[in-house]
C-alpha positions in Angstrom: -38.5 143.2 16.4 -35.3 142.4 18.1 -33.7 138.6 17.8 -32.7 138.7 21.3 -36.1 139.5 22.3 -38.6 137.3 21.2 -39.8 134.2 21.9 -40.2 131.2 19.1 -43.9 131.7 19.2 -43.9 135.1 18.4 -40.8 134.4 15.5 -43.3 131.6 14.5 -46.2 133.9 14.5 -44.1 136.5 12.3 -43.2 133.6 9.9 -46.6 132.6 9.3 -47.7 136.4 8.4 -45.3 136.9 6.1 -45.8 133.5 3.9 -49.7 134.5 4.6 -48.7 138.1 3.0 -46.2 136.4 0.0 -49.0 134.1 -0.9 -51.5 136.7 -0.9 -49.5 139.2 -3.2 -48.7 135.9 -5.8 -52.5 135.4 -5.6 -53.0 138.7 -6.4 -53.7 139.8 -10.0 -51.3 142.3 -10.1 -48.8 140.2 -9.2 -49.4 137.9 -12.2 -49.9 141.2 -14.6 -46.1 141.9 -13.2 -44.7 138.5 -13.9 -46.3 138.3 -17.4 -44.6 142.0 -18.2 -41.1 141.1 -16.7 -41.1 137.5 -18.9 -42.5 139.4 -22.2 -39.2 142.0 -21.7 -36.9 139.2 -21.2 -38.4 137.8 -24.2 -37.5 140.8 -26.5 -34.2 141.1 -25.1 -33.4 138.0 -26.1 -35.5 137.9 -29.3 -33.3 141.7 -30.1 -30.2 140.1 -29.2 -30.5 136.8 -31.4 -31.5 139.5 -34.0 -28.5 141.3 -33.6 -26.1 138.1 -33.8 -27.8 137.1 -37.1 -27.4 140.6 -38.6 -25.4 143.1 -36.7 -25.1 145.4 -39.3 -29.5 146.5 -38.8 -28.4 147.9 -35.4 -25.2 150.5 -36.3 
């Protein structure tokens, strides 16, 4: 889809698909299964790294 080309109905058209497709995907189980795995690995990052400042020693 070229910018030149279209017309604002058809870039408004194309908007509304994709937010249609975004909030589809958020709806999604999946989705929410991802977002719970991605916070619970920045949790143990962080959890690991205020480990490591309390006792760097444990890590070698």
């Amino acid at each position: 889809m070229s910018v030149a080309g279209t017309t604002v109905e058809e870039a408004t058209q194309h908007a509304l698909e994709l937010r249609a497709n975004n909030r589809n995907i958020e709806g999604s189980h999946a989705f929410r299964e991802q977002e719970r795995v991605r916070a619970a690995i920045e949790k143990a990052k962080k959890a690991k790294a205020s480990r490591r400042a309390r006792n760097p020693y444990e890590f070698g």
